[in-house]
Structure formats: structure tokens, C-alpha cells
FIPANU-578764 format. One line per 3 residues: number of its first residue (from 1); for each residue x, y, z of N, C-alpha, C. Coordinates in pm, 1 decimal, m for minus. Atoms other than C-alpha are relative to their C-alpha. Layout:
BEGIN
NUM = X Y Z X Y Z X Y Z; ...
END
This chain:
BEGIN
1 = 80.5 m121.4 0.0 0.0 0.0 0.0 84.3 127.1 0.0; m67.2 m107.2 m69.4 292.8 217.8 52.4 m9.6 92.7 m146.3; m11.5 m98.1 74.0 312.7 325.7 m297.3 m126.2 47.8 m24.9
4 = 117.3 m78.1 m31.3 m63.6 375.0 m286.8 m35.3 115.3 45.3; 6.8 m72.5 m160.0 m78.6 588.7 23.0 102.2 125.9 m114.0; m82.7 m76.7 m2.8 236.4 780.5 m150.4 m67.4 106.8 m136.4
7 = 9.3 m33.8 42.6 39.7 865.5 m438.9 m90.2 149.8 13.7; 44.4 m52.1 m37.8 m195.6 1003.6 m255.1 21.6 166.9 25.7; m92.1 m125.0 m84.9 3.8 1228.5 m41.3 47.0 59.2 m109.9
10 = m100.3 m118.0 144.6 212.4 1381.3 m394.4 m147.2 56.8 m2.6; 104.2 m65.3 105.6 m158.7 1471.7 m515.7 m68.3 158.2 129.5; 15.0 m137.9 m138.6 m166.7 1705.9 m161.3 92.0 145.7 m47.7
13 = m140.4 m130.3 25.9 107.5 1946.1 m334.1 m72.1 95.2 m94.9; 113.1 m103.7 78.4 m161.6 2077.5 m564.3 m59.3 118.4 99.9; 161.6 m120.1 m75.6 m346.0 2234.8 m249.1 91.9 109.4 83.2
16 = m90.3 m87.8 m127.5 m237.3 2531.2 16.8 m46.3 m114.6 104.0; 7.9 59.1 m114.2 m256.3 2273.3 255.3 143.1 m63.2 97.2; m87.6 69.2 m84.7 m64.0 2132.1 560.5 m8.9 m148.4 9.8
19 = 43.8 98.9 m0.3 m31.7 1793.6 590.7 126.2 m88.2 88.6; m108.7 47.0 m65.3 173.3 1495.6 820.6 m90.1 m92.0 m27.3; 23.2 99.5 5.8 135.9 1178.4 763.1 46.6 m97.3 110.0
22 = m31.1 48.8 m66.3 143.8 919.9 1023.4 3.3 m195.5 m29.2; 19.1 173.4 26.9 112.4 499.5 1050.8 m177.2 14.8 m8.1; 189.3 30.3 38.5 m269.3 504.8 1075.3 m40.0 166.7 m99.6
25 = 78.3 m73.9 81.5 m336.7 820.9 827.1 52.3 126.0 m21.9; m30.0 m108.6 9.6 m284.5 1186.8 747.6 m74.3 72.8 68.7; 29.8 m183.4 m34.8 m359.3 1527.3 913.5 10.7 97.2 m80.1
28 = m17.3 m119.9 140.7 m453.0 1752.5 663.8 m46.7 124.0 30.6; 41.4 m132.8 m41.9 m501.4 2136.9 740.9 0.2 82.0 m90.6; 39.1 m91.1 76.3 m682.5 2392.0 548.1 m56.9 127.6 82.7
31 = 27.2 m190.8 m30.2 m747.8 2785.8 560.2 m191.5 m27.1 18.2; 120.6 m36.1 93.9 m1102.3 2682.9 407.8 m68.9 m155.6 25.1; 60.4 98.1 m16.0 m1311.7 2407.5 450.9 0.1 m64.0 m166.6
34 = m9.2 3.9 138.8 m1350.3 2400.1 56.8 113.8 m34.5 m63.3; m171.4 33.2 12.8 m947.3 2359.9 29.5 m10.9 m124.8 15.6; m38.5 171.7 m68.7 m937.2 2045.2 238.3 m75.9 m50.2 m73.2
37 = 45.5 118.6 64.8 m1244.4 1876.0 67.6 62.3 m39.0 m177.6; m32.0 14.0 126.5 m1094.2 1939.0 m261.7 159.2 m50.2 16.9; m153.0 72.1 41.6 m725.1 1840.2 m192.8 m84.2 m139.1 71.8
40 = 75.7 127.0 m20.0 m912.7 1525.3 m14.4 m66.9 m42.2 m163.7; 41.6 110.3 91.5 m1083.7 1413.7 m308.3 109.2 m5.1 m101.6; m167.6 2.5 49.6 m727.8 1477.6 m494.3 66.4 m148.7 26.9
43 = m80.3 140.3 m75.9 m582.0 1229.5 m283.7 m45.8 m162.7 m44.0; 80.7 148.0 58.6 m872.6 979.4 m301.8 4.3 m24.9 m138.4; m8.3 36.9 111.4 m876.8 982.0 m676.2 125.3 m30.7 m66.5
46 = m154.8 45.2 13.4 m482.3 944.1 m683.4 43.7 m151.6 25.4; m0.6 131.3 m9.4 m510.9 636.7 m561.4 m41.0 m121.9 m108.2; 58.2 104.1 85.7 m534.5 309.6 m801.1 m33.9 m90.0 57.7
49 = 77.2 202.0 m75.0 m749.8 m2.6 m716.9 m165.7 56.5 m51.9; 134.8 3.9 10.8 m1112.1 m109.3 m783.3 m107.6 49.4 148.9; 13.6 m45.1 m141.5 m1150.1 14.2 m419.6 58.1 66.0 119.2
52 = m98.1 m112.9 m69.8 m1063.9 324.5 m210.2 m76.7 19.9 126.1; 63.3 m39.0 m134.2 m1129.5 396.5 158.5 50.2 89.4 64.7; m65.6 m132.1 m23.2 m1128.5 768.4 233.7 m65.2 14.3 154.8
55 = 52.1 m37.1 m158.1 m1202.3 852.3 624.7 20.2 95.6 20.6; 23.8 m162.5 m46.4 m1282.7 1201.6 669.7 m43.6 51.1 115.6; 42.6 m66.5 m178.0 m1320.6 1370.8 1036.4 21.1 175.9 m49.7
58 = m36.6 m106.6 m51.7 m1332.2 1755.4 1019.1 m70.5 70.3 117.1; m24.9 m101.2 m163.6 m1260.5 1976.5 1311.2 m3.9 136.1 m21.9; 11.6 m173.0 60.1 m1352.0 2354.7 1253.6 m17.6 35.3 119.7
61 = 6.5 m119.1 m150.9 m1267.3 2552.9 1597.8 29.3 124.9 m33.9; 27.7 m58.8 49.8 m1388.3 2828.1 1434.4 120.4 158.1 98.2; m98.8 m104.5 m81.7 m1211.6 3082.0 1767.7 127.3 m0.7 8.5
64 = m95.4 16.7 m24.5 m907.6 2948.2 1722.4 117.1 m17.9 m154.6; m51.8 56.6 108.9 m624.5 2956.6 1482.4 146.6 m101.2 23.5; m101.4 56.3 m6.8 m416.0 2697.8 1652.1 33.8 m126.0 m128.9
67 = m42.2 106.3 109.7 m197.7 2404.8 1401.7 m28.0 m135.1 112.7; m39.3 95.0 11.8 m184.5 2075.4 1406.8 85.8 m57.5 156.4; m143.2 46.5 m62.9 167.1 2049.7 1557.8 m10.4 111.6 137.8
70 = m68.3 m68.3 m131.2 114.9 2352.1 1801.6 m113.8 m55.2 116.4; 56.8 107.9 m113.0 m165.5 2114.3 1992.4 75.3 m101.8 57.2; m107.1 103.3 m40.1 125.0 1874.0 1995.9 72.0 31.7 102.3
73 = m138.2 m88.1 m51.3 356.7 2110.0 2107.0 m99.6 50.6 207.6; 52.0 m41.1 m145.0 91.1 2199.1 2420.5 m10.1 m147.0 93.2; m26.1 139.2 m61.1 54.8 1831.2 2528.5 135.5 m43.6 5.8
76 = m135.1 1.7 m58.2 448.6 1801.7 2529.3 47.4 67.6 110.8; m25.1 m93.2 m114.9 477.2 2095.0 2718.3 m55.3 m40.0 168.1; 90.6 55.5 m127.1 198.9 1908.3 3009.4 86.2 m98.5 17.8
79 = m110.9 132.4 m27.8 448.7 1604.6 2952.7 135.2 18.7 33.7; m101.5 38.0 m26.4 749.2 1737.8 3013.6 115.8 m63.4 m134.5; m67.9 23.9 76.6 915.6 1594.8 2686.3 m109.5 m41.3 m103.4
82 = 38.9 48.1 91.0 834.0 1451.5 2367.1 m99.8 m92.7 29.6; 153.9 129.0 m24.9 471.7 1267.9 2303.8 15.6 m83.5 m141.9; m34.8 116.1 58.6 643.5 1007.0 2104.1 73.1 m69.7 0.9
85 = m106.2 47.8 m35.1 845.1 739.3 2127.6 18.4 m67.0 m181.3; m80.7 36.4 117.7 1085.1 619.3 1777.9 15.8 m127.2 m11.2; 42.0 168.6 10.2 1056.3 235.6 1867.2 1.6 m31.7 84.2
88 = 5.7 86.0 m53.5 996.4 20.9 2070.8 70.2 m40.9 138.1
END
């Protein structure tokens, strides 16, 4: 699936979007609600197979213009260090 998944992700460079990819999926961040669904269906249609499974969640905290990474960055800060570990 990896080159699947990878095609995906290239077809994200079309959009103003942010994006991180992880083991279970991507985080994709848009200005615009309209941005994200359109680099999303980008992605999904980048993909080849007789069968695609797109899982969409959006989050619109309309008062806020925090990222991604700087929610990360506030739950590190409560931890004390890094909220990940590199293996095992």
C-alpha cells in the first residue's frame, strides 16, 4: 500500500494545505473548509485499485487559529518531553 498511500500524499502538493502523515493516516489542514475537501478528493482519486477507503473527520474551531503540531507542542509541554516514542 505504501506506494498507494504515496500517491496520494504527492496529489496534496496541488493544495495550500498542511499535511503529516502518520502509521494510521494523514492530518490535513486547510485555511477553508472548501481547500481540504478538494485536496481530499485529490488524494482519493490518486489512488489506483477497484476500491478506495477515504475517512474524513473535520474539526472547525472556528475561535481558534491553533496548528496541528502547536496542539502537539501543548501536550508536550503538560508532559514534560516529547509525546512520542521512535521504537519500541
Amino acid at each position: 500500500m505504501a506506494a498507494e498511500v504515496a500517491k496520494a500524499i504527492d496529489a496534496l502538493e496541488d493544495f495550500d494545505v498542511a499535511y503529516e502523515t502518520n502509521p494510521m493516516g494523514t492530518v490535513i489542514e486547510a485555511d477553508e473548509v472548501g481547500t481540504l475537501l478538494d485536496a481530499v478528493e485529490a488524494a482519493h482519486r490518486a489512488v489506483d485499485g477497484d476500491r478506495v477507503s477515504t475517512f474524513l473527520k473535520i474539526d472547525e474551531k472556528r475561535g481558534s487559529d491553533a496548528t496541528a503540531a502547536e496542539k502537539v507542542e501543548h501536550v508536550e509541554r503538560e508532559l514534560g518531553r516529547a509525546a512520542r516514542r521512535s521504537s519500541r
